[in-house]
Structures are given as C-alpha cells and as structure tokens.
C-alpha positions in Angstrom: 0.0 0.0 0.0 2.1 3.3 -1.0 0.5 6.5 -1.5 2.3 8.9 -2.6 0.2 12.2 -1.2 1.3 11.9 2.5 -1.8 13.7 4.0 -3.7 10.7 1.8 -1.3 8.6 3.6 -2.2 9.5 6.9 -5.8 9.7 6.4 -5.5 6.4 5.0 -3.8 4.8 8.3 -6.0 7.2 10.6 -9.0 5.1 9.1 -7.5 1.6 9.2 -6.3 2.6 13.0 -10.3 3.5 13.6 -11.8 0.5 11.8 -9.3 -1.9 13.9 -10.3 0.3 17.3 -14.2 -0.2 16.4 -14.7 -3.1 14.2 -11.6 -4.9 15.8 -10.8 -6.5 11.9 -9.5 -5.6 8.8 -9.2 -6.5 5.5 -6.2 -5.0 3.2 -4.8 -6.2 -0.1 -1.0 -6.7 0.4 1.2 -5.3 -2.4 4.7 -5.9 -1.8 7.3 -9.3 -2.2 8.6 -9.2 1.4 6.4 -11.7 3.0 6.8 -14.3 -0.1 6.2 -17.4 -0.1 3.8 -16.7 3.0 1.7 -13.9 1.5 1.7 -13.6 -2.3 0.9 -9.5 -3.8 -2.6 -9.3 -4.3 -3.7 -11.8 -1.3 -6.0 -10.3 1.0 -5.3 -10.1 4.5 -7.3 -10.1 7.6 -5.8 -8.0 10.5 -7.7 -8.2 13.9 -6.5 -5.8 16.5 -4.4 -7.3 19.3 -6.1 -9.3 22.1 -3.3 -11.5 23.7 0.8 -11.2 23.9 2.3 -11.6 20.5 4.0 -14.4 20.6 7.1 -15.0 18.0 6.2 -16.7 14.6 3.2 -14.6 14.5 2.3 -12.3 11.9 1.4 -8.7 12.7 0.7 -5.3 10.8 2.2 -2.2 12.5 2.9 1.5 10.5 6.4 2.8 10.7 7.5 5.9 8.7 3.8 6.5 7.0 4.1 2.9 5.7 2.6 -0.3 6.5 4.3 -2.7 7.3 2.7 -6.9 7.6 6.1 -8.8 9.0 6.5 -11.8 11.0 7.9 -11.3 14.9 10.8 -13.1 15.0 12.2 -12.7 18.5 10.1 -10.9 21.5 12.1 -9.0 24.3 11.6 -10.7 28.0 9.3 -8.2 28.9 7.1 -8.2 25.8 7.7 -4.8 25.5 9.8 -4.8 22.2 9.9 -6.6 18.9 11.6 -8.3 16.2 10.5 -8.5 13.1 11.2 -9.7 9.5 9.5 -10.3 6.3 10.2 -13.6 5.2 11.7 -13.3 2.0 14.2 -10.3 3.8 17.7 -11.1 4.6 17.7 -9.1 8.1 15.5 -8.4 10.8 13.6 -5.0 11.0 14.2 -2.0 13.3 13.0 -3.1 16.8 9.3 -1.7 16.9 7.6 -1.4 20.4 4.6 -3.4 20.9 2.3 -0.8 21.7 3.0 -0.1 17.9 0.9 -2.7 16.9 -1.9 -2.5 14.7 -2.8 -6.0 14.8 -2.6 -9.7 14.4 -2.6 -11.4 10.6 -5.3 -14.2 11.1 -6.0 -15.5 8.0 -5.8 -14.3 4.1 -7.7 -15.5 0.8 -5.8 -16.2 -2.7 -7.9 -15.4 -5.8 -11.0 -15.1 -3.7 -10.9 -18.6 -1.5 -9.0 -19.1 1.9 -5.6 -19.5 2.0 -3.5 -21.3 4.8 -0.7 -19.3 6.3 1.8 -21.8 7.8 3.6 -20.9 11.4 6.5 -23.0 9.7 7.5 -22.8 5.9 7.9 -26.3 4.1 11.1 -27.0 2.7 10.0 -25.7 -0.8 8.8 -22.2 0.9 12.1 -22.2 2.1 13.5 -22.8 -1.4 11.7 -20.2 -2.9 12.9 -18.0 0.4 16.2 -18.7 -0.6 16.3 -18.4 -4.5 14.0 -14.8 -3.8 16.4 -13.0 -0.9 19.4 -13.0 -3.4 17.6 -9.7 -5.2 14.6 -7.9 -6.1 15.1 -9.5 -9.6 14.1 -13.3 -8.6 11.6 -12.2 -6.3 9.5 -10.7 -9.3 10.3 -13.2 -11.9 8.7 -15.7 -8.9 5.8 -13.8 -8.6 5.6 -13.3 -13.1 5.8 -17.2 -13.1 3.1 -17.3 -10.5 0.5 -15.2 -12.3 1.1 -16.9 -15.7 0.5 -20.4 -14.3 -2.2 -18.8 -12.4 -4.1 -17.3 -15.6 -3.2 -20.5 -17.9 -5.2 -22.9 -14.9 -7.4 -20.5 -14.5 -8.3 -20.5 -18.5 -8.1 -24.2 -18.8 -10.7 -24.6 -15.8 -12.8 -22.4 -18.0 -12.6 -24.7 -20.9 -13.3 -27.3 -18.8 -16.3 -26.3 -17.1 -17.8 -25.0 -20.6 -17.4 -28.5 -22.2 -19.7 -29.8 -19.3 -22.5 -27.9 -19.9 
C-alpha cells in the first residue's frame, strides 16, 4: 500500500487505526514481495487488532515511517515490550518496533477469492523459494511473473473445462 500524497497517507492509516479500534478487523490487499512465499501481492489479509501477547512466529501489521508494514515477529524481548520482526523473503530483521505499535494480528488471508492457509513454519520448498528470492529484487519478481502466468493459464483451462460440461 504506498500513497504517494502523504496527507492521503495518513488519512488512510488514521482510518485503518479506527476501523481496527471499532470493528476490531481488517481486511487489506497486500502489495509488496517481502512476505513471499507466505503472503503472495494481491492476497487479502485479515488484520484483527491485538487481544493477547504476541508471541514469535506470529504475523502482525504495524505503521512505521507512514508505511505499512505486515512482517513476522521473529524474537520478543523478555518483557514483551519490544519486537523483532522480518519479512520472510528479507535477509535481516527490521528496526525493533515497540509493541504498543501494533496494529494487529494477521489471522487469515484469501488467494484469488478462496481461503488461504498461512503456515507458522514454511515447508522445505517455501524455504527454497525463500532462498532463491532473498538474493535480489530481480528473482523475487520473476517468482511472482511465473506465479501469475500459471495462475491465468489454470485458470483459463478450468474455464474450458467447465464449458465443455455444460
């Protein structure tokens, strides 16, 4: 999510800050690479507003320099006061963030319209892709290329498919 007019900026997290505070969940449609393979751009994610500790392996949403950011804790301080976190496709961890900061919890997301798991732990082939996407910005968007070609080729022979049947 990066708007460039800042005052659209901050009305734009002054409203997902409200929603969370009222509603207590939020939906927002993530745009950047940093969380691949975990969250994919364009997958919807549901943010609920913090309830319990944060624990570390959880993913949470918090704003930092008039941007949003949807990382995974990686280490909490003894005193829960402080976090670590790091997107999982990043080589290092972020800026410690305090955890007052914290918009919310990541509780779910939907792929292409339909639930998608998020796993605690990535599967050796997560990590893979992890790997082969940290070396530069370059692999990281081929990956996701690749992944909206196959994407649109399934979904076209689905099509075919279910029009044959009728």
């Amino acid at each position: 999510m990066v708007i460039a007019d800042d005052s659209k900026s901050a009305l734009v997290h002054d409203l997902l800050k409200a929603t969370l505070a009222s509603e207590g969940v939020v939906r927002v449609r993530a745009t950047g690479t940093s969380m691949l393979p975990s969250i994919w751009p364009g997958d919807h994610v549901i943010i609920e507003r913090v309830s319990r500790p944060v624990s570390a392996g959880s993913v949470v949403a918090y704003l930092r320099n008039g941007r949003l950011f949807i990382h995974r804790v990686f280490r909490v301080s003894r005193d829960s006061n402080e976090l670590l976190t790091q997107g999982d496709r990043l080589p290092a961890p972020d800026a410690p963030i305090n955890a007052g900061d914290l918009l919310g919890v990541v509780t779910g997301l939907s792929r292409g319209g339909a639930p998608a798991a998020m796993p605690a732990r990535l599967l050796w082939r997560a990590h893979l892709l992890r790997a082969i996407s940290r070396v530069s910005d370059t692999p990281a968007f081929a990956i996701v290329k690749l992944r909206r070609w196959y994407a649109s080729r399934h979904l076209r022979s689905y099509c075919r498919v279910s029009q044959s049947l009728e």
